[in-house]
FIDOLUM-32239 format. One record per atom (N, C-alpha, C, O): x, y, z; residue in three letters; residue number from 0; atom name. Coordinates in pm, 1 decimal. Example, Ala and Ser with C-alpha at 12.3 -4.5 7.8 and 13.67 -1.06 7.14 Angstrom:
! residues 2
[node [1319.0 -569.0 780.0] ALA 0 N]
[node [1230.0 -450.0 780.0] ALA 0 CA]
[node [1320.0 -330.0 780.0] ALA 0 C]
[node [1423.6 -331.9 846.5] ALA 0 O]
[node [1285.0 -225.0 708.0] SER 1 N]
[node [1367.0 -106.0 714.0] SER 1 CA]
[node [1290.0 3.0 787.0] SER 1 C]
[node [1340.9 113.8 803.9] SER 1 O]
//
This chain:
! residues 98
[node [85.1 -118.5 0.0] UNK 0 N]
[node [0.0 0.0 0.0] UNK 0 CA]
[node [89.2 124.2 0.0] UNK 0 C]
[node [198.1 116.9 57.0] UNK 0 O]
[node [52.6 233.8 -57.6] UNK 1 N]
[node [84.9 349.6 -66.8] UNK 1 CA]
[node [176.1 379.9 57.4] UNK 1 C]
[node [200.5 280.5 125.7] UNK 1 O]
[node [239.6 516.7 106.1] UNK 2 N]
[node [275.6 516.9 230.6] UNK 2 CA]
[node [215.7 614.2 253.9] UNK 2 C]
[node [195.9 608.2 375.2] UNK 2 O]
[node [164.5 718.9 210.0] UNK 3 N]
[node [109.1 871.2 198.4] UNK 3 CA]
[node [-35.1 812.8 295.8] UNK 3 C]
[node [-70.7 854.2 406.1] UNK 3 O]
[node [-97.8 705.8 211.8] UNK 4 N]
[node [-244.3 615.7 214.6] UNK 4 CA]
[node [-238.7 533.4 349.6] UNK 4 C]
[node [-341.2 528.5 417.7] UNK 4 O]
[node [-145.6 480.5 383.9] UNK 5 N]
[node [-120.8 423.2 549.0] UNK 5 CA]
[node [-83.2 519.2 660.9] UNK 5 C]
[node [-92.2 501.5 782.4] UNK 5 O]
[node [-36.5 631.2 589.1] UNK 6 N]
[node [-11.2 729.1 690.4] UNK 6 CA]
[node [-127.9 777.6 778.5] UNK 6 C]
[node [-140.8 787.5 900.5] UNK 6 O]
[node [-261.9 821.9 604.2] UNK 7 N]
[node [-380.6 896.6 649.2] UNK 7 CA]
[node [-469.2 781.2 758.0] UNK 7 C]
[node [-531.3 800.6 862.5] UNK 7 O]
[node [-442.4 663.2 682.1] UNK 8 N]
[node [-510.4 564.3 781.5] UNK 8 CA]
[node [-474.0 519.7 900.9] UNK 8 C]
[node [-549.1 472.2 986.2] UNK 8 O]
[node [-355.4 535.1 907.9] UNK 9 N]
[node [-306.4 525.6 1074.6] UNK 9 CA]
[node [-382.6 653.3 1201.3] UNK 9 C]
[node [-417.7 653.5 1319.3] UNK 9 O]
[node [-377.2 745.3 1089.3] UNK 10 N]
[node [-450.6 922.5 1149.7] UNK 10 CA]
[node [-558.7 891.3 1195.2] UNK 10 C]
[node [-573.7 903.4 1316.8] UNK 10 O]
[node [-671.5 840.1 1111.5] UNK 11 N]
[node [-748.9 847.7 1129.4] UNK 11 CA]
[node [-858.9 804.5 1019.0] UNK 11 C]
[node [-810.1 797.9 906.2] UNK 11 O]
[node [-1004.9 771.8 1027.1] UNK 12 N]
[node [-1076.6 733.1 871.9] UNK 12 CA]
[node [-1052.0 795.4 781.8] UNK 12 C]
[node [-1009.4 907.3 810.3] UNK 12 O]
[node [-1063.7 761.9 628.7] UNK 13 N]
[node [-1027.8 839.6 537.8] UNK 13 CA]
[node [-1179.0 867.7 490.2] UNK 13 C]
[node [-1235.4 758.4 488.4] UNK 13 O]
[node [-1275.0 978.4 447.6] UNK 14 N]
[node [-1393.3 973.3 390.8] UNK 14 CA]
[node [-1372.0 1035.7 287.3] UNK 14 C]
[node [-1312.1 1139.2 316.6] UNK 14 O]
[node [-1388.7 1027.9 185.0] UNK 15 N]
[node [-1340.6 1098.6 23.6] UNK 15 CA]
[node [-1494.0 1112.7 -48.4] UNK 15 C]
[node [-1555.9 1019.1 -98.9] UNK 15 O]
[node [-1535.3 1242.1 -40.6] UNK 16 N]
[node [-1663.7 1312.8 -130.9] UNK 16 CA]
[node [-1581.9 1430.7 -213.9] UNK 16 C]
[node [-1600.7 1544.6 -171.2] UNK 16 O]
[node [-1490.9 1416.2 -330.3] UNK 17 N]
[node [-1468.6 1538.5 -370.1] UNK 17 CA]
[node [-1560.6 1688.9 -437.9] UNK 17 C]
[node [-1527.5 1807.0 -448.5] UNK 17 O]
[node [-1687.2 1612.8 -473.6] UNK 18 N]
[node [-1785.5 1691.5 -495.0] UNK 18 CA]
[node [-1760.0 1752.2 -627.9] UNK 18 C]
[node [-1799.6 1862.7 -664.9] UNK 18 O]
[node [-1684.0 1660.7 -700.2] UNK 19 N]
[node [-1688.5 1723.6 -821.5] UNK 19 CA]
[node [-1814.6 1796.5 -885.8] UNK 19 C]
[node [-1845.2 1915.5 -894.0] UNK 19 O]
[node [-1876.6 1677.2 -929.0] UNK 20 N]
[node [-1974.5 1757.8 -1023.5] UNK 20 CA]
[node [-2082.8 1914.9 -933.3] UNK 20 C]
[node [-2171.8 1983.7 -983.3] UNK 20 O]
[node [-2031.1 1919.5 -812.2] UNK 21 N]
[node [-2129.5 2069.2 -759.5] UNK 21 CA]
[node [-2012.6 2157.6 -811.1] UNK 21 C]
[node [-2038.2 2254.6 -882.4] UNK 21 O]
[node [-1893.5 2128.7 -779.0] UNK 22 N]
[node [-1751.1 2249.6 -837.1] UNK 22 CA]
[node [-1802.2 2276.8 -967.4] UNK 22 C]
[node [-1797.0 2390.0 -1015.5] UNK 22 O]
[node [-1846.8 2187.6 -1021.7] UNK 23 N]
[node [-1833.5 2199.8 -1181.1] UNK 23 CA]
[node [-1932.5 2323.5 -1236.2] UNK 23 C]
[node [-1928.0 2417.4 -1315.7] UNK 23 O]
[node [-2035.6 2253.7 -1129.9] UNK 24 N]
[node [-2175.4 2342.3 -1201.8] UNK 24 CA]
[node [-2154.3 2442.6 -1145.9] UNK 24 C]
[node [-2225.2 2537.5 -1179.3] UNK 24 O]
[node [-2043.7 2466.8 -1032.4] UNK 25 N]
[node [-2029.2 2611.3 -1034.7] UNK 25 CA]
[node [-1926.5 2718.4 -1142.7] UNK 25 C]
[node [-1900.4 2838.6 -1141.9] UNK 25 O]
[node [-1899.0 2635.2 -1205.6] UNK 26 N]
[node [-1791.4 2630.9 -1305.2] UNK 26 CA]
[node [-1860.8 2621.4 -1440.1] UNK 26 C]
[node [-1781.6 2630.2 -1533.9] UNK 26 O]
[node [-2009.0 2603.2 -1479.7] UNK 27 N]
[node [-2098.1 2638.3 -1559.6] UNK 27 CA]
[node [-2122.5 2481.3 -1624.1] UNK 27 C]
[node [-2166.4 2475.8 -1739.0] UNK 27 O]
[node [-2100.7 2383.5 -1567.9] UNK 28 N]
[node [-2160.0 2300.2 -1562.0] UNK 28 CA]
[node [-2313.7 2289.3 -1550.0] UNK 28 C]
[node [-2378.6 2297.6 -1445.7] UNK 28 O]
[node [-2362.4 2268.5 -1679.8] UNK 29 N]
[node [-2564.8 2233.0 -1665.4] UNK 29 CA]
[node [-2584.6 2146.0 -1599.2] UNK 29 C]
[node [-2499.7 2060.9 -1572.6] UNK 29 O]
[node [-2705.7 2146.6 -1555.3] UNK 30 N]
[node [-2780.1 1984.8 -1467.9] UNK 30 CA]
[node [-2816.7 1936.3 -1621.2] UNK 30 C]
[node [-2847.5 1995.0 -1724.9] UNK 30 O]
[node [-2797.2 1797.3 -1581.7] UNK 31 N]
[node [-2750.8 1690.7 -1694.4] UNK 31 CA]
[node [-2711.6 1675.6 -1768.1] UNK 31 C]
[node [-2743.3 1581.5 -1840.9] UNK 31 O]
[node [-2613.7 1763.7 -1796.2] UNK 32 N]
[node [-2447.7 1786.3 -1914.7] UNK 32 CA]
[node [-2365.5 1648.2 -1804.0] UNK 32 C]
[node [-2388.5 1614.0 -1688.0] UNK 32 O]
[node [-2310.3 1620.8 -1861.5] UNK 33 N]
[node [-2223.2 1466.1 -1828.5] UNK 33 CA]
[node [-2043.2 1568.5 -1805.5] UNK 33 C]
[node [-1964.7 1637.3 -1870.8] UNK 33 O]
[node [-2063.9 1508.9 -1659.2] UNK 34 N]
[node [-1944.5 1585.2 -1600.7] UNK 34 CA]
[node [-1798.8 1545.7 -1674.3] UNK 34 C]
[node [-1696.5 1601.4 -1714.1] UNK 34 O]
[node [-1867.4 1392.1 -1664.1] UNK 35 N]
[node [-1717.5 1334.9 -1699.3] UNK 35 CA]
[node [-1660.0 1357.9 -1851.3] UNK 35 C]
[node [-1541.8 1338.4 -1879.6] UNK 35 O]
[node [-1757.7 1401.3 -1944.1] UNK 36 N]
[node [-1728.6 1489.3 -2068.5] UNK 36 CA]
[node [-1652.4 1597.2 -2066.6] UNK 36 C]
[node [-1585.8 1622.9 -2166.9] UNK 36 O]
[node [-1647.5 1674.2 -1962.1] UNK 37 N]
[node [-1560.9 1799.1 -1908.9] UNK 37 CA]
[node [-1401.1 1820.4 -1946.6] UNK 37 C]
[node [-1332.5 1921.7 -1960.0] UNK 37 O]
[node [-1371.8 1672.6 -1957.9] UNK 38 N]
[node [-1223.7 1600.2 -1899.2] UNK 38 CA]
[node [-1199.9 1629.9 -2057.9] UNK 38 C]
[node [-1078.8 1632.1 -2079.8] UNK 38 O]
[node [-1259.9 1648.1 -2149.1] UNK 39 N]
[node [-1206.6 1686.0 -2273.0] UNK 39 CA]
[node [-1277.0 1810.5 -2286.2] UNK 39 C]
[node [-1212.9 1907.8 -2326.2] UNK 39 O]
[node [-1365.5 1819.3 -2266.2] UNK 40 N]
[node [-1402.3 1995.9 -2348.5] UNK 40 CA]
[node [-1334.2 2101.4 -2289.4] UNK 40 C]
[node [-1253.2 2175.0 -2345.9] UNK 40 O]
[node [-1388.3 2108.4 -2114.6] UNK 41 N]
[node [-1336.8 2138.2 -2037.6] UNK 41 CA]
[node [-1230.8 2128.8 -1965.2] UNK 41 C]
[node [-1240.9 2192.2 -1860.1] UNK 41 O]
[node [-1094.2 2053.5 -1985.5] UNK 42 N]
[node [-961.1 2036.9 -1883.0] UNK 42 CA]
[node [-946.1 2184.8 -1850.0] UNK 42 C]
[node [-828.7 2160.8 -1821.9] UNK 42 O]
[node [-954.2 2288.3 -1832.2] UNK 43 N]
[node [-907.0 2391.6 -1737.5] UNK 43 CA]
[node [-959.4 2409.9 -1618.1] UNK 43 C]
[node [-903.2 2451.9 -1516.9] UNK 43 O]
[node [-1096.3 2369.0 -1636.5] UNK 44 N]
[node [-1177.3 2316.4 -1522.4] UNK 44 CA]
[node [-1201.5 2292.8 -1430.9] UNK 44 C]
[node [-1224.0 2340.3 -1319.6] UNK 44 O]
[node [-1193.0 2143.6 -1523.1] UNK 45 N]
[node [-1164.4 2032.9 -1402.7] UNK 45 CA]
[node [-1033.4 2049.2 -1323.8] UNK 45 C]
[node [-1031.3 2043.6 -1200.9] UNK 45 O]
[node [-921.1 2070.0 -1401.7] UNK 46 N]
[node [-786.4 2129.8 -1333.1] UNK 46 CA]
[node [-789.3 2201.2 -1233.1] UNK 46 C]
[node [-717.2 2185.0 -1134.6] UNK 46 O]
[node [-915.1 2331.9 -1254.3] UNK 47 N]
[node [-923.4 2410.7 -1157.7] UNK 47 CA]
[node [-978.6 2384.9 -1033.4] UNK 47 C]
[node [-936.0 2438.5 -931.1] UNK 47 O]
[node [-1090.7 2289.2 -1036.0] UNK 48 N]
[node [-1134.1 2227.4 -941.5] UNK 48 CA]
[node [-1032.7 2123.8 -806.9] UNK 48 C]
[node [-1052.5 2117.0 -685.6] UNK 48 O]
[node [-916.6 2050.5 -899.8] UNK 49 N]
[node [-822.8 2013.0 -843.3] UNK 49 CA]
[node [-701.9 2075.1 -774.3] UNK 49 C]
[node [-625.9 2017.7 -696.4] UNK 49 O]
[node [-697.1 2185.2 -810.1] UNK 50 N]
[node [-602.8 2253.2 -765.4] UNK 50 CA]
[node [-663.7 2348.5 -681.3] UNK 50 C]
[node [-576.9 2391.2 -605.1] UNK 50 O]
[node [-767.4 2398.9 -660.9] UNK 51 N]
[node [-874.4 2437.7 -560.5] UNK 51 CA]
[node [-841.0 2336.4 -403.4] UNK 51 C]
[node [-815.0 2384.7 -293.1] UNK 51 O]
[node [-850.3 2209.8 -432.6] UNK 52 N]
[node [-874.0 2136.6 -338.2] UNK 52 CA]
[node [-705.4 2068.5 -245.8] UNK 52 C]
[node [-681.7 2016.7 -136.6] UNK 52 O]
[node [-606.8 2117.2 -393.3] UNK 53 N]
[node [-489.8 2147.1 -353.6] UNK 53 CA]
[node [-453.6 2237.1 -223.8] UNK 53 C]
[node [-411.2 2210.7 -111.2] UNK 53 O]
[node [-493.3 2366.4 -298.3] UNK 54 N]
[node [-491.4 2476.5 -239.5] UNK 54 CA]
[node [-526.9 2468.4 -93.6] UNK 54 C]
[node [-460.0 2518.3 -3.1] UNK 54 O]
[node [-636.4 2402.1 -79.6] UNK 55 N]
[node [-708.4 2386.7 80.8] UNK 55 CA]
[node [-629.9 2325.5 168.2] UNK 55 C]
[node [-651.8 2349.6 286.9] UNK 55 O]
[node [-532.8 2243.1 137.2] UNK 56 N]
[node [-458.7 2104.1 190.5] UNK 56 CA]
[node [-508.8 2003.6 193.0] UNK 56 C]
[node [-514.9 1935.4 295.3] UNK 56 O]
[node [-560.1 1967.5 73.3] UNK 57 N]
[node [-581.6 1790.8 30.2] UNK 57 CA]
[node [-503.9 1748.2 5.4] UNK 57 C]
[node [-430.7 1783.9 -86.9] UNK 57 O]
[node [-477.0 1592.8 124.7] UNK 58 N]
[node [-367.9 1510.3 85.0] UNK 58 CA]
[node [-431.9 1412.3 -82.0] UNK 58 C]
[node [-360.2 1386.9 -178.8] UNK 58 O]
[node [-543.9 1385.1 -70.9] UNK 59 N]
[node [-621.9 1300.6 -158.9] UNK 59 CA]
[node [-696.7 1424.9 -349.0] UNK 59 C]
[node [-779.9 1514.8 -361.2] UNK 59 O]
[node [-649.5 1387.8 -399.2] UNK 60 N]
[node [-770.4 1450.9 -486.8] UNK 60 CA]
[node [-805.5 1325.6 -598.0] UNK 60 C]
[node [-729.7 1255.0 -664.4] UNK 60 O]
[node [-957.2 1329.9 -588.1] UNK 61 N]
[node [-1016.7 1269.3 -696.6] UNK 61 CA]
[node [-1027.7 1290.4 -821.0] UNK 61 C]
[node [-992.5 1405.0 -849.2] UNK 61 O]
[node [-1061.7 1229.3 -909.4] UNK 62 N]
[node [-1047.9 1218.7 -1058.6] UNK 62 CA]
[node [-1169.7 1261.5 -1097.2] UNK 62 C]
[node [-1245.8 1264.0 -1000.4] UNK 62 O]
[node [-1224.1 1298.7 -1205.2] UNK 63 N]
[node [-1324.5 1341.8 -1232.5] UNK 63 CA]
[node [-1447.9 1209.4 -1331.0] UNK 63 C]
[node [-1530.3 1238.3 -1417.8] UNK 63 O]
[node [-1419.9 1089.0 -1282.0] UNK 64 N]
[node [-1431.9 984.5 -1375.9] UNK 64 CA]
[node [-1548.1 949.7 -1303.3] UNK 64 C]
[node [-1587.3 862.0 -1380.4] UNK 64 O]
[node [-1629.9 951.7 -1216.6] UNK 65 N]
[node [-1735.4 880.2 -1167.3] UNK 65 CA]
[node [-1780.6 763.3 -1237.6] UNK 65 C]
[node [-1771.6 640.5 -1237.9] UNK 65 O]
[node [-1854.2 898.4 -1320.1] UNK 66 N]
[node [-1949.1 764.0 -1418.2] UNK 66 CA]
[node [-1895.9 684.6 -1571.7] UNK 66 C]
[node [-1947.2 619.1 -1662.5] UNK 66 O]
[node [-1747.5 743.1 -1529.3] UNK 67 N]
[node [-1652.5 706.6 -1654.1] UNK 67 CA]
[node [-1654.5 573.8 -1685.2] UNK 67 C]
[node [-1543.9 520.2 -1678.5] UNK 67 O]
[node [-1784.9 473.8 -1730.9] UNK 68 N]
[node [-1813.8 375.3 -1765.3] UNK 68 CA]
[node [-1887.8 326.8 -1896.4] UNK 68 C]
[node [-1952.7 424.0 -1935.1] UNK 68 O]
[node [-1903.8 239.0 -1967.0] UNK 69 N]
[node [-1983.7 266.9 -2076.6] UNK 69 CA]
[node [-2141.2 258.0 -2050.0] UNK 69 C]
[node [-2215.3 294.7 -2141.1] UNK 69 O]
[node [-2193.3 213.9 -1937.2] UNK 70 N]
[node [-2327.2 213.2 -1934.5] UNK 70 CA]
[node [-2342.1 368.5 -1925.7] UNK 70 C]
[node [-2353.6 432.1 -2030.5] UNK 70 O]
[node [-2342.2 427.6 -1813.0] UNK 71 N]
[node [-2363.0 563.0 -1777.7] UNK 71 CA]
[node [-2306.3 672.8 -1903.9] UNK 71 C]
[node [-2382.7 766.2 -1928.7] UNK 71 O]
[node [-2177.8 665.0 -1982.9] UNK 72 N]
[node [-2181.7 732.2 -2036.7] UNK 72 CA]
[node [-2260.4 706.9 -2175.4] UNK 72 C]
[node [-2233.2 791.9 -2260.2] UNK 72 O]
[node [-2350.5 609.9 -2215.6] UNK 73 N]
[node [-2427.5 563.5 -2291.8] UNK 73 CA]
[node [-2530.3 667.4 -2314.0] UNK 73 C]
[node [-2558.9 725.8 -2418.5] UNK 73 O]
[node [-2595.9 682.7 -2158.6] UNK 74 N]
[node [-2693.3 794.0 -2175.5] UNK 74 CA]
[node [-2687.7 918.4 -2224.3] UNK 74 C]
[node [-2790.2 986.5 -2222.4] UNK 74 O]
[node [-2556.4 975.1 -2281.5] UNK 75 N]
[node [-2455.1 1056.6 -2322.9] UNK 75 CA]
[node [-2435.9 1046.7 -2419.8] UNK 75 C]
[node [-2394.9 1153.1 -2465.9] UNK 75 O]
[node [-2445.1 928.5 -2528.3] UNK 76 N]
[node [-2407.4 920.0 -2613.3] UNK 76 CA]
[node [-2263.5 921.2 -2604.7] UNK 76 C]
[node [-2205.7 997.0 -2682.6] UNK 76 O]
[node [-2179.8 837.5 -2508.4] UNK 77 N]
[node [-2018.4 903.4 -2487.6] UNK 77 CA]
[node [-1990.7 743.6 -2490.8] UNK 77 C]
[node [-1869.5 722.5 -2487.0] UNK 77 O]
[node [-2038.6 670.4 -2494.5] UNK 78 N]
[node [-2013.8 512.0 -2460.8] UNK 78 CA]
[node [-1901.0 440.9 -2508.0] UNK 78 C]
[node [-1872.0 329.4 -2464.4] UNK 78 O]
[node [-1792.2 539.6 -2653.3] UNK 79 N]
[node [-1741.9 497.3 -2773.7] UNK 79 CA]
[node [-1635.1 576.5 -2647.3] UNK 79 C]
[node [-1531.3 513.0 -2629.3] UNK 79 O]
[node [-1646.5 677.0 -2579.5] UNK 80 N]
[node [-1543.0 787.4 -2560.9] UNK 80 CA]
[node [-1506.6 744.0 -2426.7] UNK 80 C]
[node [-1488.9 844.5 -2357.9] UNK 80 O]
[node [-1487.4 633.8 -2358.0] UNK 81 N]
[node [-1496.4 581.4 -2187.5] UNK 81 CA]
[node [-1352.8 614.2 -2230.8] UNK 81 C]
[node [-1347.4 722.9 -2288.5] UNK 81 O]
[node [-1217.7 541.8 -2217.6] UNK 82 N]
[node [-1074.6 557.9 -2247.6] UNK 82 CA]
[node [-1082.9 695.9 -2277.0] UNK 82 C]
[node [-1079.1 784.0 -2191.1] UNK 82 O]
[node [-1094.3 714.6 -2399.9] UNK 83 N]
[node [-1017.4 919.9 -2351.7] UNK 83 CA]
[node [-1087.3 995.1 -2257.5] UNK 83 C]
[node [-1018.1 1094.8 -2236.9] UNK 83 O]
[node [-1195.3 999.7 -2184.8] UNK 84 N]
[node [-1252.2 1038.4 -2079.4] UNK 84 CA]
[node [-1203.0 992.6 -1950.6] UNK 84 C]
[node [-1209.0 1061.4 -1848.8] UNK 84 O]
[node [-1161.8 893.5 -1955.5] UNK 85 N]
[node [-1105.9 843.7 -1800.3] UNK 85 CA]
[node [-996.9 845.9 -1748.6] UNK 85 C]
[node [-961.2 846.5 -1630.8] UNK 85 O]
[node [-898.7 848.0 -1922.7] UNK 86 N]
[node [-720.0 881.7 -1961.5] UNK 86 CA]
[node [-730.2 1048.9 -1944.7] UNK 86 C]
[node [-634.1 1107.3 -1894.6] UNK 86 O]
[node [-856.8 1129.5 -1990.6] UNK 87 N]
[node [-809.1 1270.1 -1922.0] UNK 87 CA]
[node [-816.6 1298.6 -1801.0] UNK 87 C]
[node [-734.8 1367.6 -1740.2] UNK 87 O]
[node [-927.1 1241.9 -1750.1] UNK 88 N]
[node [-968.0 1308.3 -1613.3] UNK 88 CA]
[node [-871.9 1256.5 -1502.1] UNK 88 C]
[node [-859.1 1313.2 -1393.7] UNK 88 O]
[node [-794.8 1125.2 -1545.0] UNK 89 N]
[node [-645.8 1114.2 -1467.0] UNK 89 CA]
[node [-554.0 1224.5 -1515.7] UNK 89 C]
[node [-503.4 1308.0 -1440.8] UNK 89 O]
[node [-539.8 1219.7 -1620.4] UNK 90 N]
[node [-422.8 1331.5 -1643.1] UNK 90 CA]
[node [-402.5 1457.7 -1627.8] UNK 90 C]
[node [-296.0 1504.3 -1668.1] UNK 90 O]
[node [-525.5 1563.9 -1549.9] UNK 91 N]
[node [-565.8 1652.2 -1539.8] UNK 91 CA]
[node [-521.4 1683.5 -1418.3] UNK 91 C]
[node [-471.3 1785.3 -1370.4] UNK 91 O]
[node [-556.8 1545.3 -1363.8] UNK 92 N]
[node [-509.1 1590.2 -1195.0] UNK 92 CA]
[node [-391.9 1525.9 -1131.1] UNK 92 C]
[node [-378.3 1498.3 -1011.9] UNK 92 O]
[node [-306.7 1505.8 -1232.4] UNK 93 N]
[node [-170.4 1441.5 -1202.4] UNK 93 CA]
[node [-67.2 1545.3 -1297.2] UNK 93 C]
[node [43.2 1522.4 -1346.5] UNK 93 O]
[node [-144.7 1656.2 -1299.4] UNK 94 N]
[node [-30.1 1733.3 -1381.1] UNK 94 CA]
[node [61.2 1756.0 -1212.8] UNK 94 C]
[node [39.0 1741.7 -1092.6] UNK 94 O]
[node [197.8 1810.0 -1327.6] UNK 95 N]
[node [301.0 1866.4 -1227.8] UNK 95 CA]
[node [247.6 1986.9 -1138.8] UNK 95 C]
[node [264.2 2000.7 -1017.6] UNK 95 O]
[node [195.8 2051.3 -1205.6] UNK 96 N]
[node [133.8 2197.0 -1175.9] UNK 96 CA]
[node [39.7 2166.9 -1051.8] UNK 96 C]
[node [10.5 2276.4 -1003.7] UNK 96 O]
[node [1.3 2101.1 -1005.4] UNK 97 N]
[node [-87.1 2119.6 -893.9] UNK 97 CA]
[node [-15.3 2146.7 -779.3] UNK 97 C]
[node [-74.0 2165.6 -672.7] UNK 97 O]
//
């Protein structure tokens, strides 16, 4: 296991809600625009959202992939697009820059 990840768990529970998709829609995200679509239209974004949570002192930040699956993004019409949606929304928040 991680050591960063045994550290937090030795501390104490870990509970992880990053709340993406409310950042988002504050970030002009519509109710029922597909967040995890963001990760390509949007990467400044979602970036910003991560580095937001940087900023606060998060040891943890989440990915923006929830529903980064082909059922869910089906309803989306994104079902073809799961891999570059799930390959951005990692790479967004593993830049150096955070």
């Amino acid at each position: 296991m991680n050591s960063l990840l045994e550290e937090l768990l030795r501390k104490a529970p870990v509970v992880l809600d990053g709340a993406i998709g409310t950042e988002l829609q504050a970030r002009g995200l519509e109710p029922g625009e597909c967040p995890d679509a963001w990760n390509l239209s949007h990467p400044d974004a979602v970036e910003a959202v991560a580095r937001a949570y940087v900023e606060a002192g998060s040891d943890i930040i989440l990915t923006n992939t929830f529903r980064s699956n082909r059922v869910a993004l089906a309803g989306h019409g994104l079902a073809d697009k799961v891999v570059a949606l799930t390959r951005a929304g990692v790479l967004v928040v593993s830049s150096d820059d955070l």
